[in-house]
N, C-alpha and C positions, 0 to 999 in steps of 0.2 A: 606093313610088317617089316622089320627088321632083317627077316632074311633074304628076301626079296630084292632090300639096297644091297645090300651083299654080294648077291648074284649079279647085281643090273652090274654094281661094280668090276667084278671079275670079267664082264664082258667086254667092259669098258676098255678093260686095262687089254686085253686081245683083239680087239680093232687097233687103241691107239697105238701096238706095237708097230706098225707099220705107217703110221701119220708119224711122230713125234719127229721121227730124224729122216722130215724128204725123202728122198733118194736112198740116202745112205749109202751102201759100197755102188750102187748102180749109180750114183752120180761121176763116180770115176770114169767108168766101163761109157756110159754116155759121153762125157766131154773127150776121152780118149780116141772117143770113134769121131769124132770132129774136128779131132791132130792137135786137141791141145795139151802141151807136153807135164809131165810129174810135177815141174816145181811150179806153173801155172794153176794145174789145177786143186796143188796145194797153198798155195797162196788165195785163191776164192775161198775154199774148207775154213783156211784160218779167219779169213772175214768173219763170216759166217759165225765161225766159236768167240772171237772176240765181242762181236755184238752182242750174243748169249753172253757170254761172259758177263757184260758191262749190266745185264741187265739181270741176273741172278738175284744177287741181295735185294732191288728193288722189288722183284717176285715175290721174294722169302716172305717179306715183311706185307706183302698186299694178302697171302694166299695165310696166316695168321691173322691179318686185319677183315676180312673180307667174309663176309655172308652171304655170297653171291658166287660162289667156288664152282657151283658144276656151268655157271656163264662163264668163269673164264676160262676150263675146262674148252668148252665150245666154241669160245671166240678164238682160241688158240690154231683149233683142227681145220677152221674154216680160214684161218690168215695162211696156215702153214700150206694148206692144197693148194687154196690160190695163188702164193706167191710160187711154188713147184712148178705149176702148171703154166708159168709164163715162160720155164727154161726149154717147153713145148717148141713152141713158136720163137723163140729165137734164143741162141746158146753164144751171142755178142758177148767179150769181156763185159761191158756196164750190166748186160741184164743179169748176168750168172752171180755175180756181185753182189748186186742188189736183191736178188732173190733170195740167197744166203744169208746175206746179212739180219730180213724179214724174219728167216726161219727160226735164225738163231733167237733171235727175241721171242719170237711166240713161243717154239720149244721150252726157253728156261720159267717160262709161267708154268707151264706145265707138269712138271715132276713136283715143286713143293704143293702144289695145288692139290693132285692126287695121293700126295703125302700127309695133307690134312683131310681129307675125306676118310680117307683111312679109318686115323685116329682119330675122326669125331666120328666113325661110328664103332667102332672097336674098343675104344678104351683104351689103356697102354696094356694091359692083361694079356688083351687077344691083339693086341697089335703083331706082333710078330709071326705067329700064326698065318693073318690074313695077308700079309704082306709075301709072305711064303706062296699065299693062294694066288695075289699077284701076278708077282713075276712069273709062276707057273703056267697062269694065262696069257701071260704078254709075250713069254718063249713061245709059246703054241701058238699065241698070235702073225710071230713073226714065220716061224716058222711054215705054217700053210702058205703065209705071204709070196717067202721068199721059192716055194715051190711054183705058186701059181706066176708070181715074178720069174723064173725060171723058164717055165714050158712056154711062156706070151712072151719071152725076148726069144727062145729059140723061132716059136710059130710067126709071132706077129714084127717083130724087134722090138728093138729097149723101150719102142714109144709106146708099148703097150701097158708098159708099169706104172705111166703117170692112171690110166684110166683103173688098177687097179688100189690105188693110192687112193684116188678119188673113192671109190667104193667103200673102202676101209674107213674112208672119214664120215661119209655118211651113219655110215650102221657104230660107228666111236659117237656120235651126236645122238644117235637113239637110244644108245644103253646111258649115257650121262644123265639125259631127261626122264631112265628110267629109276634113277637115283632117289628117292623121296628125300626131299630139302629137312621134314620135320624129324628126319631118322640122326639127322647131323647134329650133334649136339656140339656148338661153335668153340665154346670154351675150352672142352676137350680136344677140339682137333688143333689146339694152337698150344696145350702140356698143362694146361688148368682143369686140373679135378678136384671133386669138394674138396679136400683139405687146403689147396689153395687159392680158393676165388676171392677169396676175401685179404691176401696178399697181395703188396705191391710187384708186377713183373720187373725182373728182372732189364737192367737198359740195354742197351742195343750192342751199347760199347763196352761194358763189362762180359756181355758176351762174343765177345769178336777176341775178349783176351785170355778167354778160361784155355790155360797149356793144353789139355788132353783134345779138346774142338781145334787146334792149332796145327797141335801132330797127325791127329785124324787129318786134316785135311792137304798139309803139306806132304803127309805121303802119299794120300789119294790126286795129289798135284802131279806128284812125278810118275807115279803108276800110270794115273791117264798120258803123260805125259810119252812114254814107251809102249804103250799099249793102244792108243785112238789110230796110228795111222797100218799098223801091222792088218789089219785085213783090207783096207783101200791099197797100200799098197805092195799087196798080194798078188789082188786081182788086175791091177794096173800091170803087173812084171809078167803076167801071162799075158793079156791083152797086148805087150809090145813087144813080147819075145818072139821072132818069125818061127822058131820050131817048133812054136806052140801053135799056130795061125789054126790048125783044125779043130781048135776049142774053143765051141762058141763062148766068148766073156759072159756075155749076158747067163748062159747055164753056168758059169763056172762059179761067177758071183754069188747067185743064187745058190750052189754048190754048199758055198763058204758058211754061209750062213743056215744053211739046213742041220749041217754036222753039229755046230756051238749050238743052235736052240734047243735040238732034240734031247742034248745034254744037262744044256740047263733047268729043264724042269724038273727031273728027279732030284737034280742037286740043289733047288732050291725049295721043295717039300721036306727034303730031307732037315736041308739047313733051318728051318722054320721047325720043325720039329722037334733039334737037338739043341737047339741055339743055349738052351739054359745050361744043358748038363758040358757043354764044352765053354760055354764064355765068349764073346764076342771078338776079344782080343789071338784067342790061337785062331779060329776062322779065317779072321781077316788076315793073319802071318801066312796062313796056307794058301790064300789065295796070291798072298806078295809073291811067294816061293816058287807059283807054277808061271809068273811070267818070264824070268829067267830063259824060265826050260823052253818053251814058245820060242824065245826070241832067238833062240842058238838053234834051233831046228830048221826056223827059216831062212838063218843066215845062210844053213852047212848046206841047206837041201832044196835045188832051186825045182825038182821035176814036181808036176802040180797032183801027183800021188800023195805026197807028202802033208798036204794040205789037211788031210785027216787029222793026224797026231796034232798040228799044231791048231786047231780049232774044236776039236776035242777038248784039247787044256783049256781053249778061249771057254768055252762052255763051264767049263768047272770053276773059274776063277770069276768068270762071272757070274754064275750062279750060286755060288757063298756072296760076295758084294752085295750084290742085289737083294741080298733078304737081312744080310750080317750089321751094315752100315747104316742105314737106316734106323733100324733098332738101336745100336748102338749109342748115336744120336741121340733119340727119344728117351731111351735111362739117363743120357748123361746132363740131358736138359730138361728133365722131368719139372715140372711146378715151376719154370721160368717165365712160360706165356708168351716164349719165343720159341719154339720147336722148328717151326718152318724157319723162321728165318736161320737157326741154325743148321737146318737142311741144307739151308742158301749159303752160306758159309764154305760148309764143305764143298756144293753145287761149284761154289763161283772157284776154289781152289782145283778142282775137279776140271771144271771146262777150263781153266788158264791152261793147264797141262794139256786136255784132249785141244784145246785150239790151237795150240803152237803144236802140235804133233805132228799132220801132215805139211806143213811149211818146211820143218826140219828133217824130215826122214825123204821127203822129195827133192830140196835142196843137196842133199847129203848123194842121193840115189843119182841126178843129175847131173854131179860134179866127180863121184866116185864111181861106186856101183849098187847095184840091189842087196849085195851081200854086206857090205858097207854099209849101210843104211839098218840094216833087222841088227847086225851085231851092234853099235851105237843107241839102238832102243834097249838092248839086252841089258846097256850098262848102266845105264838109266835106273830099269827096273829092280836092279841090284840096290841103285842106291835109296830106292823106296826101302825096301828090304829091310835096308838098315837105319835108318830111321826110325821105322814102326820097330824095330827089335829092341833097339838101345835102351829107350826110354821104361821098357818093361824090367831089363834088364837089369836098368839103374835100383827101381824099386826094390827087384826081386834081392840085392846086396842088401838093400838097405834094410829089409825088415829080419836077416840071420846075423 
């Protein structure tokens, strides 16, 4: 039955909140406590996204081609633990490297992957709905994560998070297998419904040029772009600040990430909810709007009180994205037969921006200061802002 893949899905999507991206801010807090300094362990991070990076669009176009989605689903969970659990046993420049490098590939299969399951079982109708129910489960996913990640570095330390990591991939490999393959109907999950199976798809390279996939994605370039390294290097400026020394990182980290998840999920039922009567384009301007605010909080406010308000916002901006963009997406490439790969598109413009992120905001943090560093992403995010404004703007002249 149909609702059953549904469920298995929702599950899916709250386990692999905690596979998909390693470590995540506790790979900071780990190589930190090993003395290696911001723009080191910004420069491995950037590895890492550039590999993803490179390897996005070819994602895009497998997880569209591909009838075999809940195996790459699982080969993904099983490359990414394993290569995590090498930085175990030894945290050497090559292995830290090459571990990253690993993740970021298996990672960017992953997102258009479960972006065509979706919509081959949903329809474009209840697509956005379900994608609401998504992320709803994948915040709660992280968020127990990142508690139980929290109390196992305060009890056990950091090295306790690979074992929960592991965990998380197991029981993410149970609910994908619980997935029924006959519930996926292929055609749909790549933007072919009856009215267009019997059309030729759209090519690859007509859509890599459609302006509005272009815009979308050049601002979601620079938004990642000021916004990927602002909670790594958060938790980083506590972990090396000595007046901070009586805060375990490892809870603080953990901290970070509890406030944004707990957030995120009202605001992304909400957003899945109202997505039609507000339009996808103010959403996504709301969420441009509150990076801004974040990045000047960080800049002005270094005590780790602070750390509320500005992950609070992280929760809200990323809880409209998470349900806004996607959709947006799938109306705008409805009946192309490329959906995912258009995922990948933006994917790949999305990680260029989050994989130069922490190279540049730790370089920046390194050479100046920590306050230097958030205000320079702030300006950044401004210039998303205005990008994604203009072009509405331009319209909105043109049609009075």
């Amino acid at each position: 039955m149909l609702p059953g893949s549904l469920q298995a899905l929702c599950l899916m999507s709250f386990f692999l909140a905690d596979v998909r991206d390693g470590l995540g801010p506790f790979l900071g807090i780990f190589l930190t406590g090993r003395h290696w300094s911001p723009d080191e362990i910004g420069f491995a991070m950037t590895c890492g996204g550039i590999a993803g990076l490179l390897s996005t669009l070819p994602a895009g176009v497998i997880a569209d081609a591909t009838r075999h989605k809940r195996t790459v689903v699982l080969g993904g969970c099983a490359i990414i633990t394993g290569a995590t659990l090498l930085l175990w046993y030894s945290s050497q420049s090559w292995m830290v490297i090459v571990s990253q490098i690993v993740v970021g590939i298996a990672a960017a299969f992953i997102g258009p992957t479960v972006s065509g399951i979706t919509l081959g079982l949903t329809g474009q109708k209840a697509f956005n709905r379900q994608m609401g129910h998504n992320e709803a489960y994948s915040h709660a996913g992280n968020t127990l994560a990142a508690v139980c990640a929290g109390f196992a570095a305060w009890y056990w330390g950091t090295g306790a998070v690979f074992i929960l990591m592991t965990i998380m991939a197991i029981c993410a490999g149970i609910a994908t297998l619980a997935i029924r393959s006959q519930d996926i109907d292929y055609d749909v999950a790549r933007g072919l419904e009856a009215q267009h199976r019997q059309e030729r798809p759209m090519s690859l390279w007509a859509l890599a040029r459609k302006p509005d996939l272009l815009i979308a994605g050049l601002t979601l370039l620079l938004f990642h772009l000021a916004n990927a390294a602002l909670l790594p290097m958060l938790s980083m400026r506590v972990a090396s600040t000595p007046a901070h020394n009586a805060i375990n990182p490892g809870v603080y980290a953990a901290a970070t990430v509890v406030i944004s998840q707990l957030v995120m999920v009202p605001v992304a039922l909400y957003v899945a909810r109202y997505v039609e009567k507000y339009g996808y384009r103010r959403l996504i301007m709301l969420a441009l709007l509150i990076l801004p605010v974040r990045a000047a909080i960080a800049a002005e406010f270094s005590e780790p009180l602070f750390i509320i308000p500005v992950q609070i916002l992280d929760g809200m901006a990323a809880g409209i994205l998470g349900v806004a963009v996607p959709g947006y997406i799938v109306s705008l490439l409805r009946g192309s037969g490329h959906v995912n790969a258009g995922q990948s598109v933006v994917m790949l413009m999305q990680g260029a921006g989050a994989s130069f992120s922490p190279a540049l905001a730790g370089l920046i943090a390194a050479h100046y200061s920590w306050s230097t560093a958030f205000s320079a992403l702030g300006f950044i995010a401004l210039l998303a802002l205005l990008l994604w404004w203009l072009p509405g703007r331009m319209a909105l002249v043109k049609t009075t």
